[in-house]
N, C-alpha and C positions, 0 to 999 in steps of 0.2 A: 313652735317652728321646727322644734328638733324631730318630733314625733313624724312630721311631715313630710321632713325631709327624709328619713328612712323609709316612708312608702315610695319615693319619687322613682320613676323606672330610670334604666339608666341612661337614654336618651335625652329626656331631660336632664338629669343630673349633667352631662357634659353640656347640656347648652349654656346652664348655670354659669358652668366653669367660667365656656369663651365669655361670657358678659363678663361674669368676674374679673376676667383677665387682661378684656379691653377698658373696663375700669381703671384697672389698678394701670398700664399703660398710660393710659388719658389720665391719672392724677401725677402720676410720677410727669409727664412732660408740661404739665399745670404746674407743677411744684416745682420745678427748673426754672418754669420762664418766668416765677414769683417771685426767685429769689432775689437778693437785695444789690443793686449796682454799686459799690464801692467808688466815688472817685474824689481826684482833684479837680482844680479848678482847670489847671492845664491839660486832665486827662480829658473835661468835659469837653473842651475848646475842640482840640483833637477830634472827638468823637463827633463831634457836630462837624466839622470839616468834612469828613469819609460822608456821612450820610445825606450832606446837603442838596436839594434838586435845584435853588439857587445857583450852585457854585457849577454843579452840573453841567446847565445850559448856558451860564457864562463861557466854560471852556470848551463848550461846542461852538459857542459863537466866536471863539477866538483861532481854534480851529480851522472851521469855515473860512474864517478871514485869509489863513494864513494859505489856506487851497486858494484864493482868490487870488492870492500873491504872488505863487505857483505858476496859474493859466497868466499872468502877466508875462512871467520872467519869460516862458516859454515861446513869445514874440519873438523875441531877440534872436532865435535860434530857427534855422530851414525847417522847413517841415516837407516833411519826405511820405508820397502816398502810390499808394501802387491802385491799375487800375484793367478791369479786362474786360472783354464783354466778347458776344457771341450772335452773331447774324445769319438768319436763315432769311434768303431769298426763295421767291418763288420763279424766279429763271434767271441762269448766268446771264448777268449783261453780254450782249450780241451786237454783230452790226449786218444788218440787209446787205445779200449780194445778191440778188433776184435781179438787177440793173445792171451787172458787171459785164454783158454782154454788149451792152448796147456802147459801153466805156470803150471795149479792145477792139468794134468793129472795122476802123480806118484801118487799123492794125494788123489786119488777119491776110492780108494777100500775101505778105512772103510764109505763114504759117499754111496756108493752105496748097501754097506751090509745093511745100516740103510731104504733104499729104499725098499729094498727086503722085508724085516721085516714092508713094512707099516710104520713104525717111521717118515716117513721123504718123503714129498710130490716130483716127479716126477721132475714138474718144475723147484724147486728149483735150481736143479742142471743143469738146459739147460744153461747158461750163463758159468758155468766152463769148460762145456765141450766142448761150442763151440770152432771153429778150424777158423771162419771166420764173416762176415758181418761189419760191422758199429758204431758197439757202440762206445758210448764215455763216460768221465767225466768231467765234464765242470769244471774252474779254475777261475772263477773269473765272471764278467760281462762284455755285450760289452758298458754299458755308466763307464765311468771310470770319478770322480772330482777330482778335487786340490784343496785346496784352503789356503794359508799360510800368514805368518808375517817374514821378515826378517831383522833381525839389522845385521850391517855391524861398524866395529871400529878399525878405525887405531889405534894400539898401538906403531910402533915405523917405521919410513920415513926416519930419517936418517936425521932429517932437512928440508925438503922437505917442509911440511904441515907450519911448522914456518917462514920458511924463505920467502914462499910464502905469507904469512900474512904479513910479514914485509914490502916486496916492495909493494905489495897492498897500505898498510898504506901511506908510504911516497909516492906514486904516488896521492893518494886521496888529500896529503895537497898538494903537490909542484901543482895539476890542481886548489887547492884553490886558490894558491896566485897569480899562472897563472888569474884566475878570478879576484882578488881586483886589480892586475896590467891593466888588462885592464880597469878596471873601474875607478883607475886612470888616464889612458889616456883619456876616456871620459870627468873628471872633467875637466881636461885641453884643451882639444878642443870646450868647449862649455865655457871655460874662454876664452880662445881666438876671440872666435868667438863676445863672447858679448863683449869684450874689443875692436874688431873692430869695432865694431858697436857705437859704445862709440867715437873712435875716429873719424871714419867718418859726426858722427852727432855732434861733438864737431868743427871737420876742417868743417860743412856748418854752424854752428851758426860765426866762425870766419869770412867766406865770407859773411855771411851777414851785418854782421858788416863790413866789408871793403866796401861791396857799399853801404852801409848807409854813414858812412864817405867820399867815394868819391862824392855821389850825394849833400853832405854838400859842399864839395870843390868846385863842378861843379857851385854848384850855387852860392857860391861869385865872379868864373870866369866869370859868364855870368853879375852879377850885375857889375864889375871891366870893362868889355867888355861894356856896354852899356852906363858907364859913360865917355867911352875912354879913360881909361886910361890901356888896356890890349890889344894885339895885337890878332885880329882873330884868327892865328895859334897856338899861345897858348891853346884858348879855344878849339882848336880844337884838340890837343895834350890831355887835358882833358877829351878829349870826347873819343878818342881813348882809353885813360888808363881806362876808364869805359867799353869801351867791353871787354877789359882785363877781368878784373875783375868781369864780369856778365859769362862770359864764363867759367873762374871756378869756379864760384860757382855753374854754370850748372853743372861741373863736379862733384865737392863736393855734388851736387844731387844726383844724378847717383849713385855715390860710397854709399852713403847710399843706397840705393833700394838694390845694390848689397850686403852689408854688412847686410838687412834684411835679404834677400834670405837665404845665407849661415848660418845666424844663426837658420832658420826656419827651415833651412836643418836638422842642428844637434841637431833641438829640437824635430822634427820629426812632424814639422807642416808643413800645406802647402804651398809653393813660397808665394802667393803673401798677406802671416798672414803681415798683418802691428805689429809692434812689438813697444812698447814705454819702454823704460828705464828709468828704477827709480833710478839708482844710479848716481851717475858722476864721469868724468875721471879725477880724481884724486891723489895725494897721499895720504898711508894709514899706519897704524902702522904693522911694520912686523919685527919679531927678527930678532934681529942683533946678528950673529956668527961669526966666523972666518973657513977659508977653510978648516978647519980641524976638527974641529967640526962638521962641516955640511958632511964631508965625511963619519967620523964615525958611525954620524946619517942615512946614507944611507946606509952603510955595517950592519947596521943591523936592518934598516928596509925595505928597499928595497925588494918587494914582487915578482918580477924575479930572485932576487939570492938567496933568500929564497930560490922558486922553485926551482932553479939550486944544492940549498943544500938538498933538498930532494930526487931530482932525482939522487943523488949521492949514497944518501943512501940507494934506492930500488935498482940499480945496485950491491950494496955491497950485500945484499938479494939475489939478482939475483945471483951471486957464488957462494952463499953457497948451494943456491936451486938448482945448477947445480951440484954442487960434490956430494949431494946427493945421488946422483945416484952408487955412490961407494960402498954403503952402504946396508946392507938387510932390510928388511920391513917385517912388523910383523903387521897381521890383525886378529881380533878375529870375527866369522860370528858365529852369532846362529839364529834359524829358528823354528815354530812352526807352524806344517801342520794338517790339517784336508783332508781325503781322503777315497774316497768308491773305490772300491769296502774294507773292512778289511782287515786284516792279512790273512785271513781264507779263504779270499776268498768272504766273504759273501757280500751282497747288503746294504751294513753299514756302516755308515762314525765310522770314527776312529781318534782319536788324538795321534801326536805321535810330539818330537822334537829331534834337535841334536846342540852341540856345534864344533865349529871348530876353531882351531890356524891354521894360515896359514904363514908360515914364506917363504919368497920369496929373491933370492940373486941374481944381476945379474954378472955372472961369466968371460962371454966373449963378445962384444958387436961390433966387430972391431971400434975400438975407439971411437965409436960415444959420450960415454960418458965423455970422454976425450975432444973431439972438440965440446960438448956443455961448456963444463967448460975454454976453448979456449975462445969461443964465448962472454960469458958473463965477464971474465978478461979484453975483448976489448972493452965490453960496458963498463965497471966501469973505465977504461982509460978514455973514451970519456967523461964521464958525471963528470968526474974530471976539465979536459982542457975546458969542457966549461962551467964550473964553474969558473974554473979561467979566463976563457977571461972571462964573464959577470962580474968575481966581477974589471977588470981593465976599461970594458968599462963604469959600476957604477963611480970610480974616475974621469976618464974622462969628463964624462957626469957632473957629480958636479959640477967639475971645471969651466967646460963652462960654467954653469947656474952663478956660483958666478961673473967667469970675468963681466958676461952679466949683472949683476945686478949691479957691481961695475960702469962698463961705462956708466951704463944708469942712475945713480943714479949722477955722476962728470956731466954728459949730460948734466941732467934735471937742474944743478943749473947752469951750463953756459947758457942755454936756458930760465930761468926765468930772471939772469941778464941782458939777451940781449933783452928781454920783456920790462925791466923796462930801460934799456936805449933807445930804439927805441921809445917808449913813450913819453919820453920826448925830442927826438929829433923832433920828429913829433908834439909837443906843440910847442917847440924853433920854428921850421924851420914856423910854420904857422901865428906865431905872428911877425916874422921876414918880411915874407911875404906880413903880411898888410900893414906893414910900409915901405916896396918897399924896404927891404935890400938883398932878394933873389930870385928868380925866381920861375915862378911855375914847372919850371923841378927839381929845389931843393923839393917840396913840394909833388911832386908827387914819387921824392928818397925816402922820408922819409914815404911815406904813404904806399908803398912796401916793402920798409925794415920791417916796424912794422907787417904786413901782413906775412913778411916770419920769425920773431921773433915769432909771435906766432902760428903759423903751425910749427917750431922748438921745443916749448914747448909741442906743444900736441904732436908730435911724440915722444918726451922724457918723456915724462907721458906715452903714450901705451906702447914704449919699455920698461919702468922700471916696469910696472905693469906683462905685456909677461914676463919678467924677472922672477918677482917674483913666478910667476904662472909655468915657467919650473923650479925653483931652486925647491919648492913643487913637481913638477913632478917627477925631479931626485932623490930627498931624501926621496921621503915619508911621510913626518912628517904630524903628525894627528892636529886634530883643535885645540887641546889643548897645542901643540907645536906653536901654530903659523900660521896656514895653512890659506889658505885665499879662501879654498874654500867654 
């Protein structure tokens, strides 16, 4: 290659380079985005917050709502509009005087005695006495302006304008809590997600300790074997229980990569972010309540039956905004115009305004304002009943969280006892062993038991921490109650 590349002309040689060089480029920002995520649990929580499209469009909906609340309030208050416009006619309105002769002719003998006498010029008088032709008198102009201001003010809806402000209102909060509940669920799928992750890389540190310790046992079988005093098949039983055990710890591999994955998922990084955890699976301090405390704490902080209690109450709105309609409506409208042609006619803009009351009743409507006021009785049923199923499935949901915390909390201390006696049965059974009082399928009982003693402990360490992270799910409670996100 070297040879060849001192023929190379030097055209090529620089094309070399740039490939070279957008290589080297493209691995450097490959090897940036490889590197390893550091965090905790409360950094992961966080991080899943920023990049959630959940939480997103929650707070667009809440948003929206709160513009809905907006165009309500905005009733209450005149709305002021200006407005102009522009008329071209195809002829000044006119009036026919082609007849005005035949009108003055009773009339004309003292004007014509004045003519006789010279007094009074000839002409004059040709327009009165005309009997026909075309004349006209114009009225006005053919470009005709507007041009105005108009306030407009409801004085009396009947409810209407209030009550609509009202459901607005509680529709604004009940999409707010609709948003902090979903951001709730966030916190807890990205607890979950890192508490797997937590245990999976907890269950590969225990397999590797398990074939560390068997690769220890293997090799007093094989020094035991060579001095003869162990039978081949033994060692070979040995051997067997070591792919055991290398086989899952391949799996306990696996399930970590997997347990990356899904937490990269829900941080909103990509598959294959290597991710390292600063915390460990542990236990931690978390208040201690009783089931009914903790229920209470849920009935009234729980941000779905919040919502559920708001949407109740813009339903209640909603009724009264419908009866409305029973009711007459009272608008006060004034207007200030600017307009040519004048009064007069003339080619003149002019100011002029007017006040208006406008009282409006509706009298007969075949029911429809009836079966709107139907309609919204049936929504305020509905948003009752599912208020009350939300606030039973709240209990519920508690409950389960508490049971779950309870069982996994009696778990986690029978699963540490069974830690600390399998330990030391697997010291007994190997000291027993050298001194030839038990076999190595006794040896190899006890190095499995201790292996499934503590994959027992860590799965009672993740379920109690799961635990703890839905009892927080179900009830609410903020960080200063205790929350552990």
């Amino acid at each position: 290659m070297s040879s060849y590349g001192s023929h190379t002309c030097p055209g090529v040689g620089r094309a070399v380079g740039a490939v070279a060089l957008i290589c080297a480029v493209l691995g450097a920002s490959t090897a940036r985005s490889a590197e390893p995520l550091t965090l905790t649990l409360d950094e992961a929580v966080e991080l899943a917050l920023e990049r959630n499209r959940e939480i997103e469009i929650a707070e667009a909906g809440a948003e929206a709502a709160r513009a809905r609340l907006g165009q309500a309030r905005s009733a209450f208050f005149p709305s002021i509009s200006a407005s102009g416009s522009y008329t071209k006619l195809d002829e000044a309105p006119s009036m026919d005087t082609s007849q005005f002769g035949n009108l003055f002719e009773p009339l004309m003998d003292p004007f014509l005695y004045l003519v006789e006498q010279g007094y009074l010029d000839p002409s004059t008088l040709e327009g009165l006495q005309s009997t026909g032709g075309d004349g006209k008198i114009y009225l006005g102009d053919d470009d005709i302006y507007s041009i105005g201001l108009n306030v407009r003010q409801p004085l009396f809806t009947g409810g209407r304008i209030l009550s609509a402000h009202g459901a607005a209102k509680h529709a604004a909060r009940a999409q707010e809590h609709r948003a902090a509940r979903t951001t709730d669920r966030v916190r807890y799928e990205a607890a979950s997600a890192y508490l797997g992750l937590l245990r999976a890389q907890a269950a590969l540190e225990v397999m590797n300790d398990a074939v560390e310790e068997m690769e220890s046992h293997l090799s007093d079988l094989r020094a035991m074997h060579e001095a003869g005093v162990l039978l081949e098949a033994e060692l070979m039983r040995g051997r067997v229980r070591m792919s055991e055990v290398e086989l899952s710890r391949n799996t306990a591999r696996h399930r970590v990569d997997l347990a990356e994955a899904s937490l990269a998922f829900v941080l909103g990084r990509p598959p294959g972010q290597e991710i390292v955890t600063a915390d460990l699976l542990e236990s931690h301090a978390f208040p201690e309540r009783g089931l009914d405390a903790w229920t209470e704490l849920a009935l009234k902080e729980r941000a779905d039956l919040l919502a559920a209690e708001e949407m109740v109450a813009a339903a209640d709105n909603g009724v009264t905004r419908a009866r409305s309609g029973y009711f007459p409506s009272l608008v006060a409208m004034g207007s200030y115009m600017w307009d040519r042609p004048n009064r007069e006619y003339e080619p003149e803009f002019y100011e002029h305004w007017s006040v208006t009351l406008a009282l409006e009743m509706n009298i007969f409507d075949w029911g429809l304002t009836g079966n709107r006021v139907r309609e919204a009785r049936a929504g305020l049923t509905q948003a009752e009943r599912g208020r009350d199923m939300t606030r039973d499935a709240v209990r519920l949901e508690v409950r389960q969280a508490f049971l779950e915390r309870e069982e996994a909390l009696e778990g986690l201390a029978i699963a540490e006892s069974s830690v600390e006696l399998a330990e030391e049965s697997l010291r007994v059974t190997r000291e027993r062993f050298k001194s030839k009082q038990v076999t190595n399928s006794d040896v190899l009982s006890a190095q499995t038991a201790l292996t499934r003693a503590r994959m027992n402990r860590l799965d009672a360490l993740a379920r109690l921490r799961l635990a703890e992270s839905g009892l927080v799910l179900a009830t609410s409670v903020t960080v200063a109650e205790g929350d552990t996100r």
